[in-house]
Structures are given as C-alpha cells and as structure tokens.
C-alpha positions as CSV (number, residue, x, y, z in Angstrom):
1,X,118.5,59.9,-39.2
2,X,121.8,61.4,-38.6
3,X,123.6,64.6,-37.4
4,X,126.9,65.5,-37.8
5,X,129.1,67.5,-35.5
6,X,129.5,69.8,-38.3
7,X,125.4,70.6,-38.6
8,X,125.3,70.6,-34.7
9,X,127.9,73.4,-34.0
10,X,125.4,75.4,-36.7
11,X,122.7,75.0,-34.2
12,X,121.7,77.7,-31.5
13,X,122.5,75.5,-28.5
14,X,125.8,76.1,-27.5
15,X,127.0,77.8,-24.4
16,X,130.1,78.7,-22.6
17,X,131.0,77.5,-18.8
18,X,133.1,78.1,-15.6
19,X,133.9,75.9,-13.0
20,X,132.7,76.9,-9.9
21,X,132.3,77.1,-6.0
22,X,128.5,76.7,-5.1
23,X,127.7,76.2,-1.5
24,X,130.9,74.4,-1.2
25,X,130.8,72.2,-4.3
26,X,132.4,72.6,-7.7
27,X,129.9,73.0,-10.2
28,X,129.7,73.5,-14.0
29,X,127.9,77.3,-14.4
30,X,126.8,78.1,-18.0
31,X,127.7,81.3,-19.4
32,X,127.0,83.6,-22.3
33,X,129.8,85.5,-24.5
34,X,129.0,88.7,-22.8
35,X,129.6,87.2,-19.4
36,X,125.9,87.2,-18.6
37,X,124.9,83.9,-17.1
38,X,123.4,81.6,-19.8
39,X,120.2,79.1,-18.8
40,X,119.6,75.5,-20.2
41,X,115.8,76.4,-20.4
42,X,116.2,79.5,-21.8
43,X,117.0,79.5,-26.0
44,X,117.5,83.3,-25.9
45,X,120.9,82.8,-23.9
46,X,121.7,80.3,-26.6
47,X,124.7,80.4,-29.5
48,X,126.5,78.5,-32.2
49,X,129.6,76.3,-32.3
50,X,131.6,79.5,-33.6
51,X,130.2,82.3,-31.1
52,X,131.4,80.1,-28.3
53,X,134.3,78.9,-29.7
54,X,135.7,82.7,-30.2
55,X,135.6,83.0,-26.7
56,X,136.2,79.6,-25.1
57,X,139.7,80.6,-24.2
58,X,138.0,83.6,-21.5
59,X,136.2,80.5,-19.9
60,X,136.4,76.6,-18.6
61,X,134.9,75.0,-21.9
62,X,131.8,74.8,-24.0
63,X,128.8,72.9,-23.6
64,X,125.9,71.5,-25.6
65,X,122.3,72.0,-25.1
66,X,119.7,69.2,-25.0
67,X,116.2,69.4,-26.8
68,X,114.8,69.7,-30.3
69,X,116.1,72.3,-32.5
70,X,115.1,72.2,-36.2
71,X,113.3,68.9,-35.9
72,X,116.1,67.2,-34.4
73,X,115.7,65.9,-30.1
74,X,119.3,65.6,-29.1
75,X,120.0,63.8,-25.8
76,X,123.1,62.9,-24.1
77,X,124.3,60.1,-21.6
78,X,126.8,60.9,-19.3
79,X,128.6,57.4,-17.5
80,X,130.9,59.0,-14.8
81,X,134.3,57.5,-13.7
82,X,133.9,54.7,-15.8
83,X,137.5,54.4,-17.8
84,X,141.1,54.9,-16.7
85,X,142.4,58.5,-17.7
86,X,145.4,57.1,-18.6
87,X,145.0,53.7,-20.5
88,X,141.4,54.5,-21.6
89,X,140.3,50.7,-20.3
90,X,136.6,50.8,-19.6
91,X,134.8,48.9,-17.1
92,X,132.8,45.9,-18.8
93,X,129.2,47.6,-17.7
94,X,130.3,50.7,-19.6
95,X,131.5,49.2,-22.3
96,X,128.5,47.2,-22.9
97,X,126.5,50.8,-22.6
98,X,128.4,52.5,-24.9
99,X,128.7,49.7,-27.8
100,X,125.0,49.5,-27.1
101,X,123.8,53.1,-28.1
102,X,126.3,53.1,-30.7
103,X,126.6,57.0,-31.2
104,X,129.0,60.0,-31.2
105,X,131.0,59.4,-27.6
106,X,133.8,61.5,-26.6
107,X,135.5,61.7,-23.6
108,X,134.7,64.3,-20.5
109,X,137.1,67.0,-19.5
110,X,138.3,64.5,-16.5
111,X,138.8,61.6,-19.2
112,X,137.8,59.4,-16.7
113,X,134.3,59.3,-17.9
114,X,132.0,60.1,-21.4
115,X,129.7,61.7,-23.0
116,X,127.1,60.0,-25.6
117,X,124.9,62.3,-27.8
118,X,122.0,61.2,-29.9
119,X,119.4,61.6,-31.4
120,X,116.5,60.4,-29.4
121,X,113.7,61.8,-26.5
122,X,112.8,60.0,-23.3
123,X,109.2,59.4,-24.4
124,X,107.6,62.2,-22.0
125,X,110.0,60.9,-18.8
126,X,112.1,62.8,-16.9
127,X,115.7,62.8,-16.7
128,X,117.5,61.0,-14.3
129,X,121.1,60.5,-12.0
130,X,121.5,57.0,-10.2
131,X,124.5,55.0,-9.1
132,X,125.5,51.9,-11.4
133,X,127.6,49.2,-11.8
134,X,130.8,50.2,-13.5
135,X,130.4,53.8,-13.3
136,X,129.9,56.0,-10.7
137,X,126.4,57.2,-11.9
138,X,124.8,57.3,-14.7
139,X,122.8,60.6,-16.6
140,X,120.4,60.7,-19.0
141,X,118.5,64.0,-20.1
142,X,117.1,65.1,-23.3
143,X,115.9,68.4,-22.3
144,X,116.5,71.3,-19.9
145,X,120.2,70.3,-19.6
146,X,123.6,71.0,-21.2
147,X,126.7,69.0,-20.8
148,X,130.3,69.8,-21.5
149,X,131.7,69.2,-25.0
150,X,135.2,68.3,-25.6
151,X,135.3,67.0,-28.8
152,X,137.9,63.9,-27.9
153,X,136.1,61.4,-29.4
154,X,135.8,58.1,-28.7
155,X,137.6,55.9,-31.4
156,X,135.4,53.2,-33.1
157,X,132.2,55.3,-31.8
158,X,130.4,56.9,-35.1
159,X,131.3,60.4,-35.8
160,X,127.9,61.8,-35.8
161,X,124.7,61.8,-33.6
162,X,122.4,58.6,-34.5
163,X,118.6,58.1,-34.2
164,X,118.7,55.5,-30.8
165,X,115.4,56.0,-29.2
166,X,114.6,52.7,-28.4
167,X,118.0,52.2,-27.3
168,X,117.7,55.1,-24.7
169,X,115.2,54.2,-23.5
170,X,115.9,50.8,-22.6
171,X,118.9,52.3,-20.7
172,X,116.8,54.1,-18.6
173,X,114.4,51.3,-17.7
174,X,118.0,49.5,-16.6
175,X,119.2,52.6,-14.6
176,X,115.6,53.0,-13.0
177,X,115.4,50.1,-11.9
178,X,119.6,49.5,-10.3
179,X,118.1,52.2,-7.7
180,X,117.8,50.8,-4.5
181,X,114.9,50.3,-2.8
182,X,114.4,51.0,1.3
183,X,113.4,47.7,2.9
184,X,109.8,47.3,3.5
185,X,109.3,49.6,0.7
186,X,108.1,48.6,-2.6
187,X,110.4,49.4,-5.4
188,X,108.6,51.7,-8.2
189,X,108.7,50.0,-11.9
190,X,109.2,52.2,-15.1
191,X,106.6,53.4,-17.2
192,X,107.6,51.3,-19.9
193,X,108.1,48.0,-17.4
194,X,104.7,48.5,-16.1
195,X,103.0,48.5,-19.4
196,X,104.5,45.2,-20.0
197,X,103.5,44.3,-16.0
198,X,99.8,44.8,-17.1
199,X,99.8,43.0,-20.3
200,X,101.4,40.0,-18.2
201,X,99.3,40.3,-15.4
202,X,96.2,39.8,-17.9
203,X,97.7,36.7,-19.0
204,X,99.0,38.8,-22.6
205,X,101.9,36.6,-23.5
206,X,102.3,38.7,-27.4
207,X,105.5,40.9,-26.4
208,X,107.3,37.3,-26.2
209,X,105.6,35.0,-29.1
210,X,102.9,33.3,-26.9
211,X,105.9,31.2,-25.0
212,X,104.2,30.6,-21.6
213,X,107.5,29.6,-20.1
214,X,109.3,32.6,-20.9
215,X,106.5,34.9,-20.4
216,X,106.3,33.0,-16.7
217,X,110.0,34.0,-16.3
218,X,109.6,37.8,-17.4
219,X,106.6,38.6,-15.2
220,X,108.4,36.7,-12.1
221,X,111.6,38.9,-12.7
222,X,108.7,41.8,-13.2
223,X,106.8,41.6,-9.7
224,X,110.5,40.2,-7.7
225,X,111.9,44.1,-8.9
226,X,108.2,45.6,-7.9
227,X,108.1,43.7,-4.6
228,X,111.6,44.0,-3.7
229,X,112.7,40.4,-4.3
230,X,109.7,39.1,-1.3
231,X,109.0,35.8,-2.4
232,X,106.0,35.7,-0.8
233,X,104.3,39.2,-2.1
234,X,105.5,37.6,-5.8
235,X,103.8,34.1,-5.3
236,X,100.5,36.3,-4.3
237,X,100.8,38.7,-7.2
238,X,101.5,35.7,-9.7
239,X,98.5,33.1,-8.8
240,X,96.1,36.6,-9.8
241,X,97.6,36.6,-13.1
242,X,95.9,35.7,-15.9
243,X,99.2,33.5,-16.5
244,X,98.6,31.4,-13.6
245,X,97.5,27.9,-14.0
C-alpha cells in the first residue's frame, strides 16, 4: 500500500502555521486560511494541499495532519537534531531509524532534524516524546497531531508514504523503553513487550523457534528492562518461569 505526495495534498488534512510565543516558548500554532485558528482534532478546520498553498506566503509554513482519511492511517516520526544543517551527515542511531522505516523523509524547517510519514497506526497506543541516542528526542503520533511539511526530501528515501506498521511499531517499543527509569522504581514494559513477557514467563518459547537458549536470553533482557537492571529481582522473576530448569 502506497500514497503519493501527489494523492496526499488532495486530502483534507492540511493546515497552515505561525511560529509563536506561548508562555515564553516558541511554538508551532496551526491556522486556517481565514486566519481562524485551525485544531489537529478538529477535520472541519481542515484543507487541501492547494488551499494552503495559496496562502502559505501570509504564514510560517504548512503542516500535515495525522489520522485516517479515506482508508488511509498516516503517521509521522519526527527525530530532532539528528543531522548537520549544513553537510546533511546523520548520526549513526538516526540513520539506522530512518533506513529502517524506509518511507517518504524530508527534512524539517531547521534541517537539523526530519520528518518520516507513513502509512501505519500505533495499534491503539498513544503517541509519545522521549530523549534518544542520536537525536535530541524522538516523536511518534498517528493521530491528533500535525507536523510541519517542507517538502525537501530526503534523497534515497522513497518518494511516497509506505505501509510500515510493524516497523513503527517496533520503533516505539525502542523509544519506550530508552526512557529512564527513577531508581527504586520499576521501569514499565510496552504493550507489545509484555505480551511477549507473558508468553515467556509461561515457558512459550514459539516467538523464537523453540530455542531454549535464546528464549533464556530474551526473557532475561525482558525482566533486566522491567526490574531496572536488579540482578537480584531478575534471578527471582526467572526461577518462576515456566523456562526455568
């Protein structure tokens, strides 16, 4: 499943923004043409590609909406300050993220970071912001959202939005889980991580081929990110597994 850039600008999801001053802080504010505030949740404040565009030159820029329209779930990923504005070198981290969801990727007004769009949902879960390693933070929404578009795209990225569910996804379990924990605490595991917790914890070794040895490893790294790396609370956890012998 694909969707070009062309087919997205014909979609009602389009809005207009002005950098702002908000308590302080510069912030992104999404507009309509009128000059009526526009809202990410709210489809009637919503235009094309071309009824932005008309007007872009009145404002900072234009941005896209997430969410399904016409059958289609678009999402975006947004790794900030993760390339050099002038040489366009990207951190290895971001690299890796980028090649990995393998979509339309352009770069953000800054051009110190990017923007990924795809196809794809977050499976019910909500978006999220965390520091990570090569980028300042990391962003993933697919709903309830907008992000700027610039339309400078990333060379060697594909030219349109591509289905990458599963591929989202995984990025989120890795964002989830780079958030710190507070010592003493225990750290909380993804949805999708505990699923796979359970099955282990039951002694379920299908998700990797019945290999007891690798499904040893993979519910060790499991409980060490749920426990906060205490060696003891793991050993405990691990001899009341149904893996444990």
């Amino acid at each position: 499943m694909t969707l070009s850039i062309e087919n997205l600008k014909t979609q009602r999801r389009w809005v207009l923004w002005k950098l702002e001053k908000r308590d302080g802080k510069e912030t992104k504010v999404p507009y309509q043409a009128n000059g009526a505030h526009a809202s990410s949740t709210d489809p009637s404040t919503w235009m094309t590609y071309a009824e932005v565009s008309e007007h872009a030159h009145k404002f900072s820029g234009v941005g896209v909406v997430f969410g399904e329209i016409d059958g289609l779930h678009v999402s975006g990923v947004d790794l900030d300050n993760c390339c050099d504005a002038v040489t366009g070198k990207f951190t290895p981290e971001s690299r890796e993220i980028v090649v990995g969801l393998d979509s339309y990727t352009e770069f953000s007004p800054s051009g110190t970071g990017v923007h990924i769009l795809l196809i794809a949902d977050l499976r019910g879960r909500k978006g999220i912001k965390l520091p990570f390693p090569g980028t300042k933070c990391v962003e993933l929404y697919d709903r309830e959202r907008y992000f700027t578009f610039t339309g400078r795209h990333l060379p060697k990225t594909p030219a349109a939005l591509l289905d990458r569910e599963d591929a989202l996804n995984r990025l989120y379990d890795q964002v989830a889980a780079s958030k710190p924990g507070r010592a003493g605490l225990t750290v909380s595991v993804s949805v999708s991580e505990e699923d796979r917790l359970k099955k282990l914890m039951t002694g379920d070794m299908s998700d990797y081929k019945d290999d007891h040895s690798t499904a040893d490893f993979a519910l060790c790294c499991l409980l060490a990110k749920k426990h906060g790396c205490n060696a003891f609370k793991v050993n405990a956890e691990f001899e009341k597994s149904g893996l444990y012998r």
